[in-house]
VMD Tcl script that draws the C-alpha trace (Angstrom):
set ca {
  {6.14 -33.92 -22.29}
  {8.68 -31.60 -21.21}
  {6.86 -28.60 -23.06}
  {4.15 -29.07 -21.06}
  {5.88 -29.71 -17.91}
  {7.86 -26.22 -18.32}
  {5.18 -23.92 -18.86}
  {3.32 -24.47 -15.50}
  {6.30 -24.39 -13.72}
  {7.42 -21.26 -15.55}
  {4.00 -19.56 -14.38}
  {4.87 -20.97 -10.90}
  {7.99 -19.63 -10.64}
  {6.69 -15.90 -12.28}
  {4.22 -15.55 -9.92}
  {6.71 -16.34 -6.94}
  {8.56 -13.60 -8.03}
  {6.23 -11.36 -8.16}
  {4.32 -12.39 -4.93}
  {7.54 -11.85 -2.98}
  {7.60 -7.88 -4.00}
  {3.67 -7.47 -2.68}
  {3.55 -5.79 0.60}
  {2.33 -7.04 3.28}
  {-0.44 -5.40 5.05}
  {-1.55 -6.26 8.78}
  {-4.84 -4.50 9.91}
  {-4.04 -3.26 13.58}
  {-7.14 -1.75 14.27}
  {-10.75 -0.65 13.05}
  {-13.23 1.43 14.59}
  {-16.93 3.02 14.07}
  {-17.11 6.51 15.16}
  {-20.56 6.96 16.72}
  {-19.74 10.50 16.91}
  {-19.72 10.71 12.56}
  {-22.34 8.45 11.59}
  {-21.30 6.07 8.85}
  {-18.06 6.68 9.20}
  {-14.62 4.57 10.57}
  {-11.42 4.61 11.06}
  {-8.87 1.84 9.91}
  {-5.12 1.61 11.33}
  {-3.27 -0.80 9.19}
  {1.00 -1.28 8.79}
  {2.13 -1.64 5.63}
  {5.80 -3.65 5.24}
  {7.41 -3.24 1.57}
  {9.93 -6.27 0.71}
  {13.08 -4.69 -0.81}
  {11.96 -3.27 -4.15}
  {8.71 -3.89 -3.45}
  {5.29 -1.59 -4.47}
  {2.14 -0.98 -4.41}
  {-0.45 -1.15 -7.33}
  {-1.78 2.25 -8.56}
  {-4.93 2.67 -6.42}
  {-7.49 4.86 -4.59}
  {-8.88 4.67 -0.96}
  {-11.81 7.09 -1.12}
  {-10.33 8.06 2.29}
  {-8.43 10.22 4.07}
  {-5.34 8.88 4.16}
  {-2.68 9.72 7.08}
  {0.64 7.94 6.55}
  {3.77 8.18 9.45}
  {6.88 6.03 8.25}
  {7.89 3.52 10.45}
  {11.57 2.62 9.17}
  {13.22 2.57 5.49}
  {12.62 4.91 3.08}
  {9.50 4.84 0.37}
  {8.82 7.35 -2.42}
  {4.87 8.31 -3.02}
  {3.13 10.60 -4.88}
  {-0.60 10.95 -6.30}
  {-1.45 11.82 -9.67}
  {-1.13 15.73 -10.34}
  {1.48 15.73 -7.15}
  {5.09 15.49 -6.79}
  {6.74 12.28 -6.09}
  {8.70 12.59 -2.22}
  {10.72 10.68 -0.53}
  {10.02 10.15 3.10}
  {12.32 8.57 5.22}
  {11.32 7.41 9.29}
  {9.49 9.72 10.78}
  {7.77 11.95 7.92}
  {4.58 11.86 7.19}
  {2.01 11.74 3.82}
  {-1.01 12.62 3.43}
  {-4.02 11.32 0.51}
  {-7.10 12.83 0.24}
  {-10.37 10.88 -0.18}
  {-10.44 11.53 -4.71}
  {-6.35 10.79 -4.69}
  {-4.86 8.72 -6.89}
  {-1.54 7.36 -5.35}
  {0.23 6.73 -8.61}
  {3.66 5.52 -6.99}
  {3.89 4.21 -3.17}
  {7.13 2.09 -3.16}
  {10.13 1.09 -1.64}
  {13.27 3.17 -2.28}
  {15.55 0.12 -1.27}
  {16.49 -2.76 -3.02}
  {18.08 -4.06 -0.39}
  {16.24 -2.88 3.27}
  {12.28 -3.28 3.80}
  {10.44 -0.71 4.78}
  {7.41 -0.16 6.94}
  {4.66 2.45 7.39}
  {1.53 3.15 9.94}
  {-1.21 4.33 8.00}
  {-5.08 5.71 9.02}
  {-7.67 5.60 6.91}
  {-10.98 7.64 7.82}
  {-13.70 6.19 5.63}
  {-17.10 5.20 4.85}
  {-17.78 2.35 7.30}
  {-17.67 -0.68 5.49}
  {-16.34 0.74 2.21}
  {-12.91 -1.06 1.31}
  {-9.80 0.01 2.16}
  {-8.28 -0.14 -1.42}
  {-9.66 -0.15 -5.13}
  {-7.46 -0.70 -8.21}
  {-7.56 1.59 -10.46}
  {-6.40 0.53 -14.29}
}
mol new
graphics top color blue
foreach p $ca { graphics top sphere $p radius 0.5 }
foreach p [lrange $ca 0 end-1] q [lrange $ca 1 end] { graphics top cylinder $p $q radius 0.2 }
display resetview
C-alpha cells in the first residue's frame, strides 16, 4: 500500500517543482494590421521565477524583446549567448532558434516585454525537440 501511495505523490510533488520554474506569460495585447495583410502583432510580458527558463523553441516571428527588470541570458542557435540586464534589448528573427532564454538569478524574478510580428493566427511559440 505504501508503494503505491508514494509514487503518485512523488510525480505530484516532481511536477510542482518543475511547474514553479515555468514562466509566466500574460498576453497584453494583439492586433491585425490591415495595412500587411495576414499579418499581426502580439505584445505579451514574460515573468521568469528565480531560476526559471524557457523551453528551446521557435516563433516564426520577428521577435523584439526590451527587459523589464532582472537580468536573463538568451541566445539562438549559431549566436552568442548575452546577458541583458533592464533596459537592453534582443532581437529573434522569424527562422531563430532561441536555444537558451533564462533567468540569470536564482534568487530575483525577472520580467521582459516582448513583440511578436507574425502570421495572423499562427502561434506564438512551437517546441522544438
Amino acid at each position: 500500500m505504501m508503494k503505491k501511495l508514494f509514487v503518485p505523490v512523488l510525480l505530484c510533488l516532481m511536477t510542482g517543482t518543475v511547474l514553479a520554474q515555468e514562466p509566466k506569460v500574460t498576453s497584453l495585447m494583439s492586433k491585425e494590421l490591415k495595412d500587411i495583410p495576414g499579418k499581426e502583432v502580439l505584445m505579451i510580458t514574460v515573468e521568469y521565477p528565480p531560476g526559471g527558463a524557457d523551453p528551446i523553441h521557435r516563433h516564426n516571428a520577428y521577435g523584439f524583446i526590451y527587459v523589464l527588470e532582472g537580468t536573463v541570458i538568451m541566445q539562438v542557435e549559431g549566436g552568442k549567448s548575452v546577458t541583458l540586464t533592464a533596459g537592453e534589448t534582443f532581437y529573434e528573427g522569424p527562422k531563430d532558434v532561441h536555444v537558451i532564454g533564462r533567468n540569470a538569478s536564482s534568487t530575483k524574478p525577472a520580467k521582459f516585454l516582448v513583440f511578436l510580428l507574425k502570421e495572423a493566427g499562427a502561434p506564438a511559440l512551437i517546441p522544438v525537440k
